[in-house]
N, C-alpha and C positions, 0 to 999 in steps of 0.2 A: 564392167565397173568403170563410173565415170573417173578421170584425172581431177585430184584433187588441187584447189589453188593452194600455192603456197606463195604469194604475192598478193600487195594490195597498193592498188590505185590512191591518191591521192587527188580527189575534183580539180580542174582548174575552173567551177564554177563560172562558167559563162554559156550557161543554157543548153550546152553539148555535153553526152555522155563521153566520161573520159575510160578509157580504154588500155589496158598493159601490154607495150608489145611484147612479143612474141620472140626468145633468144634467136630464133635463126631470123630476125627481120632484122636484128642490128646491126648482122653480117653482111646487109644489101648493101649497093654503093648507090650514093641519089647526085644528083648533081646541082652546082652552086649556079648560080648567074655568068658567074663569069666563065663557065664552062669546065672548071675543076669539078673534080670527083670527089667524095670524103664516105666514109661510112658512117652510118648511126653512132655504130660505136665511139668512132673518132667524133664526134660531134657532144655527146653526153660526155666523154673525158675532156673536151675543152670546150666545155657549153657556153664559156663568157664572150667566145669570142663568133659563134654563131649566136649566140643572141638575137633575136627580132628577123634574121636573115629569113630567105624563101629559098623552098629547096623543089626539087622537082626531078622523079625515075627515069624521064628521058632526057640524052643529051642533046642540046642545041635546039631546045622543043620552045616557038615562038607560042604556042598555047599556054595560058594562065590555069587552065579549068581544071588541072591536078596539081598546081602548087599549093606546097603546103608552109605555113610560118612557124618558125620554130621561138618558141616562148619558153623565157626561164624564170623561176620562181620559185624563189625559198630554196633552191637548190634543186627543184625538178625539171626535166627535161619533157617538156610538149612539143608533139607535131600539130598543129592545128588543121584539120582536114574538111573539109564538105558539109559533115554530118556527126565528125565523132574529133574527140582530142586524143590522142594516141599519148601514153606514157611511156617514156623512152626508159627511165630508172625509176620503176616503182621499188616500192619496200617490200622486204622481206617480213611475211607475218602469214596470217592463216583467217584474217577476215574473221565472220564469226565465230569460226570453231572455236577458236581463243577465247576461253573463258574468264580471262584475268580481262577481259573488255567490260565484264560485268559485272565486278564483283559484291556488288551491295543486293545485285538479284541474287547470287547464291546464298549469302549470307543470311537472307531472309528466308531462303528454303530451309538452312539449318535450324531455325527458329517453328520449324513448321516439323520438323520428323517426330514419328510416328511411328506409333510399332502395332502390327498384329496380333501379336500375345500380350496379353497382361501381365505378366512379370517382367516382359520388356527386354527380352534376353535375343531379340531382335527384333531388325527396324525393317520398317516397311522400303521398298524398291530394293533389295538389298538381295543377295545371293548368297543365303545361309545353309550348314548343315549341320545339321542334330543328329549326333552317334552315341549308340550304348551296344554293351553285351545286351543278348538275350534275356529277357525278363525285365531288365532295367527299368522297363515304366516309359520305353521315349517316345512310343505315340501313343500313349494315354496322357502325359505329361503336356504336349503337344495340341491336344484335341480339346483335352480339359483346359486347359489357359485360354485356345482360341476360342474357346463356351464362354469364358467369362466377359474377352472379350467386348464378342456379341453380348451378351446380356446388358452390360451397360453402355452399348452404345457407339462403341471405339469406332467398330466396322461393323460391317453388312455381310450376315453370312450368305448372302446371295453372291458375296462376291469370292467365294471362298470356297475354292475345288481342289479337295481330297482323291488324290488319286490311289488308289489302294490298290493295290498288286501284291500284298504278302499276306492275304487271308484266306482261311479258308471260307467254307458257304457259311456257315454258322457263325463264323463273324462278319462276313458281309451282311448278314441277314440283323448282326444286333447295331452293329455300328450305321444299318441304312436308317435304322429305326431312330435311332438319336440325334441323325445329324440333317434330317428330315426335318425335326421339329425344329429346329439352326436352319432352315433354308439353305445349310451347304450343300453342294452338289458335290455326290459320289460319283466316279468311274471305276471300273478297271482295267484300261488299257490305257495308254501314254501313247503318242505320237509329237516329235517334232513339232510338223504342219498345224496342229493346235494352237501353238503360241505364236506361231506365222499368221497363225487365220487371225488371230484376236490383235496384231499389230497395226496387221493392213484393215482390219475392219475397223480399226481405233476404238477398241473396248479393254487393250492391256492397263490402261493407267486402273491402279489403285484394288484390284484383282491378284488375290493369293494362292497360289501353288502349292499344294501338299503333295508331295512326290514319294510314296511311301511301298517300296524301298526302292533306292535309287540302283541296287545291283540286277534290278529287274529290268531295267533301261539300258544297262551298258554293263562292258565287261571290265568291271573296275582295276582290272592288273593289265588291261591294254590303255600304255602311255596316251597314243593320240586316241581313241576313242576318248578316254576322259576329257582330255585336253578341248577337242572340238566338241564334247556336250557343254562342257561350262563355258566355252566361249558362245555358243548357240542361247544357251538359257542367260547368260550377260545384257544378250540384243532384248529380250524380255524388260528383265529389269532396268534395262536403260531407257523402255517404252514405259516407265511408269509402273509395271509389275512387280511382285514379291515372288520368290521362288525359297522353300525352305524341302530341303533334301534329307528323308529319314534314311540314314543308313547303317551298318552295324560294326563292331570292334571284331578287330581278329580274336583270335580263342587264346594267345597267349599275352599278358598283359606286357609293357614296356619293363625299361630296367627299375624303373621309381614305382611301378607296381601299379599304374594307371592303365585303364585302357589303351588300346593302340586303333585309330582310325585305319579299318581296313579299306586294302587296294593301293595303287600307288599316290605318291605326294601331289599329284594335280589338283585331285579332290580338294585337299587342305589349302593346297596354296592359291588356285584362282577365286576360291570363296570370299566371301566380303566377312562372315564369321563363322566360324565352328565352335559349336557346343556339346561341349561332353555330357553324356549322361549316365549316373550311379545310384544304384538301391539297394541301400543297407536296411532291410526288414519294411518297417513301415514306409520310412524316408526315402525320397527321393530327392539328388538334389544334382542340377543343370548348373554345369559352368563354362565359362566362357573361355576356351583356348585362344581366341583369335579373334579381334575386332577390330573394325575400319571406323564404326563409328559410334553413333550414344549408344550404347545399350549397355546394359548392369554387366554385371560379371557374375555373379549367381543366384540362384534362386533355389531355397528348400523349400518341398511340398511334404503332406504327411499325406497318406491314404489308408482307407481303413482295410478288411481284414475280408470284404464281402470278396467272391467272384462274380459277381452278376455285374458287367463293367456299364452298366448304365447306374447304378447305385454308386458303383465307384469312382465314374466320371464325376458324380454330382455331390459326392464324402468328399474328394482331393483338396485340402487346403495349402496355402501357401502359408508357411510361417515365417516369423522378422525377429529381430531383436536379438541380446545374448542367449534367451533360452531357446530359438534355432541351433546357433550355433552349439550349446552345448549337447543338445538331442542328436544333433547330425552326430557329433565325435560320439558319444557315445555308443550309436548304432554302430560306428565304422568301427570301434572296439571293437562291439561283440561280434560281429560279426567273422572280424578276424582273428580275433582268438581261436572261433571256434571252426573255422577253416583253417588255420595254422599252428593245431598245436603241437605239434611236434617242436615248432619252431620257441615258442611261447614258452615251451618247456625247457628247452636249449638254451635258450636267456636269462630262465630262474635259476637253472644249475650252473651257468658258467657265473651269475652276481653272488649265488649264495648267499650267507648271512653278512659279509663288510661291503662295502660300496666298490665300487670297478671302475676304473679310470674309462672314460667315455674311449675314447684313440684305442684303447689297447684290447676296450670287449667289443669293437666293430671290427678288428684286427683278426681278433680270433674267431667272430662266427662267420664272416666271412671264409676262413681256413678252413674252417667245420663243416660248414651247410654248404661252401661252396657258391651259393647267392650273390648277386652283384652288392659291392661296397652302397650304392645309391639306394639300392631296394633297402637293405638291412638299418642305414641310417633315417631311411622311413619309417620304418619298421618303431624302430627304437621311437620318434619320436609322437608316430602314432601313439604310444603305450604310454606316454607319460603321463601321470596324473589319474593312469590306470591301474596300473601294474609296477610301474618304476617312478621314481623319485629323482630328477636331477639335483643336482647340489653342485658346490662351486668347491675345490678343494684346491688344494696350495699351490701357487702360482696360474692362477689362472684357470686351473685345469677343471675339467665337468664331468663328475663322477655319478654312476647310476646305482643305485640302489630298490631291493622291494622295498614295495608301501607296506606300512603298516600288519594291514591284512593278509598278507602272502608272506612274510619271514616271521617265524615258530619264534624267536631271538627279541620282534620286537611287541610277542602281541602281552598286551595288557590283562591285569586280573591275577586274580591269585592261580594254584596249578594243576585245579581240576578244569576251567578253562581254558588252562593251555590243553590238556590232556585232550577234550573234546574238540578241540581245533584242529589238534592234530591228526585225530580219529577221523573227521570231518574232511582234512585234507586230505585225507588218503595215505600219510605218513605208514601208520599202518593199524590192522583192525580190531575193534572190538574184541575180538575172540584172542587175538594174542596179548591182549592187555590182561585179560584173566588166569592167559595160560605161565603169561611170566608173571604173574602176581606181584606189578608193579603196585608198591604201598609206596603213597604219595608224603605224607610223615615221614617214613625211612630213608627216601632215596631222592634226591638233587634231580630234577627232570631232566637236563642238560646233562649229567653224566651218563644217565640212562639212554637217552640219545645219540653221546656219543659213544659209548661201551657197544652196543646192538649197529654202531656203526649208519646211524640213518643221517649222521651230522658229522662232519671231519674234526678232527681234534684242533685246536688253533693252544696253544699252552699261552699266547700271549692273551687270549681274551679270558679261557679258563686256566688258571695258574696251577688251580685246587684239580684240574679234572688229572687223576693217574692215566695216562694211555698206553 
């Protein structure tokens, strides 16, 4: 590895290349006319007073033909030599690496980025990774965008190799077929030496890496392997390449109930961006944890219902607007309800029929279920405007209640209504509504309720109920 400068010359323009000495040349002793000694050193600390002088490495040497004149200017210290000017105190700096030298070219590069996916959820030359659980949709998500892409235009799927390593033959065999007619280019083997060969042969600028899965290359829970692939694939995209990394969520989600980027934190943290990715039923939707630079922060796609993934590459639409937004939470409702009812349950029965001070029922099902305080306050808030009703109650304080639809107390209608709502609910069935020959004339539904015990007695809301 060359020494790199960390010094720069200032010309003393006069047709001779100027030259930085060398810290052990300062330490030389040269000698003056009058047969004193002095070092460079001491010469640049009191340069006004050698000014214009001649100096010369041997003593008492009546030959001219290696003195040199020493010139001061602006504050710099020159040897004037033969063929070259020697800099006695150049500046400290880094020549061109120093990119603040230039900054109206990068400026202009900003003006110029570019993304390979059409949702824009990253940029071209950039070291991204895209992670979901299993099924999530993250390289159909992935493949489908980079289709759109190419279809209009963005990029060249000629420039755009899918490395596939997590298939079996039956999907190699559907995805060769699709990506085929995209002139992207499949493998299935990774090497290194690949993106070495395409640096030295100058073909990396503007060329995309699908790495799909990235635990197929390295052993993501060994520190430096990760370390030194993402430093390796950096030298990529700093030739002008993209590199985007498919890899997958541990099996147990985080404490807020999100995925967790498997393998250790190098992954996450030497990437330019990381993109989560989640599929609630039809929806899928890619967010952004982590960005360096433009690119969106999320994107919802809908997909249809076929399995034949070349149908479903070409159904996959991106949605916008608030009715995204409401589709996504919706799905992320149902979803959850119907993975978490027990939970769901625990929340009906601890609000009950009054409202529940927000502090005091995270309080308690945390005590309950044992679940992290941060999960459960997700929890909750996922549900709202699902299931629960926030409301603002005295001093401040944010009380939850059921909606409408889920409390017997608030639903509307006269009280055969209620009665099949009930039934409906599961409260209790059909066959015991006959057997206790509940007569809807004769009997208060709320007494009945709570007499049979399926509702707690409160005497302040029912005064009238005996219990």
């Amino acid at each position: 590895m060359s020494k790199p400068n960390v010094t720069e010359c200032v010309p003393l323009n006069n047709g001779k290349e100027t030259k930085a000495a060398p810290a052990a040349k300062l330490k030389m002793l040269v000698y003056l006319p009058d047969g004193n000694c002095v070092t460079l050193q001491e010469i640049v600390k009191n340069k006004e007073s050698y000014d214009g002088k001649t100096i010369t490495e041997e003593k008492n040497t009546a030959s001219t033909k290696d003195n040199c004149k020493i010139v001061v200017k602006d504050g710099n210290v020159y040897l004037l030599g033969a063929e070259a000017n020697l800099h006695l105190n150049p500046n400290f700096g880094f020549g061109s690496m120093d990119l603040t030298k230039n900054p109206s070219a990068l400026k202009k590069a900003l003006s110029r980025v570019s993304h390979p996916i059409k949702s824009k959820l990253v940029a071209m030359t950039e070291l991204s990774v895209v992670y979901g659980s299993p099924g999530s949709g993250k390289t159909l998500a992935i493949l489908s965008d980079i289709r759109r892409s190419i279809l209009d235009k963005t990029i060249k799927g000629e420039d755009v190799v899918y490395v596939n390593l997590d298939d079996s033959a039956i999907g190699l065999a559907e995805k060769a077929e699709i990506l085929a007619g995209l002139k992207i280019k499949m493998i299935k083997e990774f090497d290194l030496m690949m993106l070495y060969s395409m640096i030295e042969e100058n073909v990396a600028e503007g060329k995309v890496i699908i790495i799909d899965t990235v635990k197929k290359i390295v052993n993501l829970m060994d520190k430096a392997q990760v370390a030194y692939l993402m430093k390796k694939l950096k030298i990529f995209t700093h030739a002008g390449g993209t590199v985007i990394l498919i890899a997958h969520a541990n099996k147990n989600l985080g404490l807020d109930g999100l995925p967790v980027l498997e393998g250790v934190g190098d992954l996450k943290n030497d990437a330019d961006c990381v993109v989560r990715v989640q599929r609630h039923k039809d929806i899928i939707t890619m967010t952004n944890e982590k960005n360096r630079s433009y690119v969106e922060l999320e994107a919802i796609f809908q997909t249809s219902e076929t399995k034949d993934y070349k149908s479903l590459m070409h159904s996959i639409k991106q949605l916008s607007g608030q009715e995204a937004i409401d589709l996504k939470l919706q799905r992320e409702q149902e979803c959850f309800k119907e993975d978490n009812r027990r939970l769901v349950e625990t929340i009906t029965e601890m609000i009950g029929l009054f409202p529940a001070q927000k502090t005091k029922l995270v309080d308690d099902l945390v005590k309950d279920t044992g679940l992290s305080r941060r999960f459960i306050v997700t929890t909750l808030e996922l549900l709202e405007g699902d299931l629960l009703d926030l409301e603002k109650g005295p001093n401040n304080s944010k009380n939850y209640s059921l909606r409408t639809n889920d409390n017997p107390e608030k639903v509307e209608g006269d009280e055969e209504d209620v009665m099949e709502y009930l039934i409906s609910e599961g409260y209790f069935t059909r066959d015991e509504v006959e057997k206790n020959k509940v007569e809807h004339e004769e009997e208060d539904v709320k007494k009945y309720l709570i007499r049979e015990g399926y509702i707690p007695c409160y005497e302040e809301a029912f005064p009238e109920a005996a219990c």
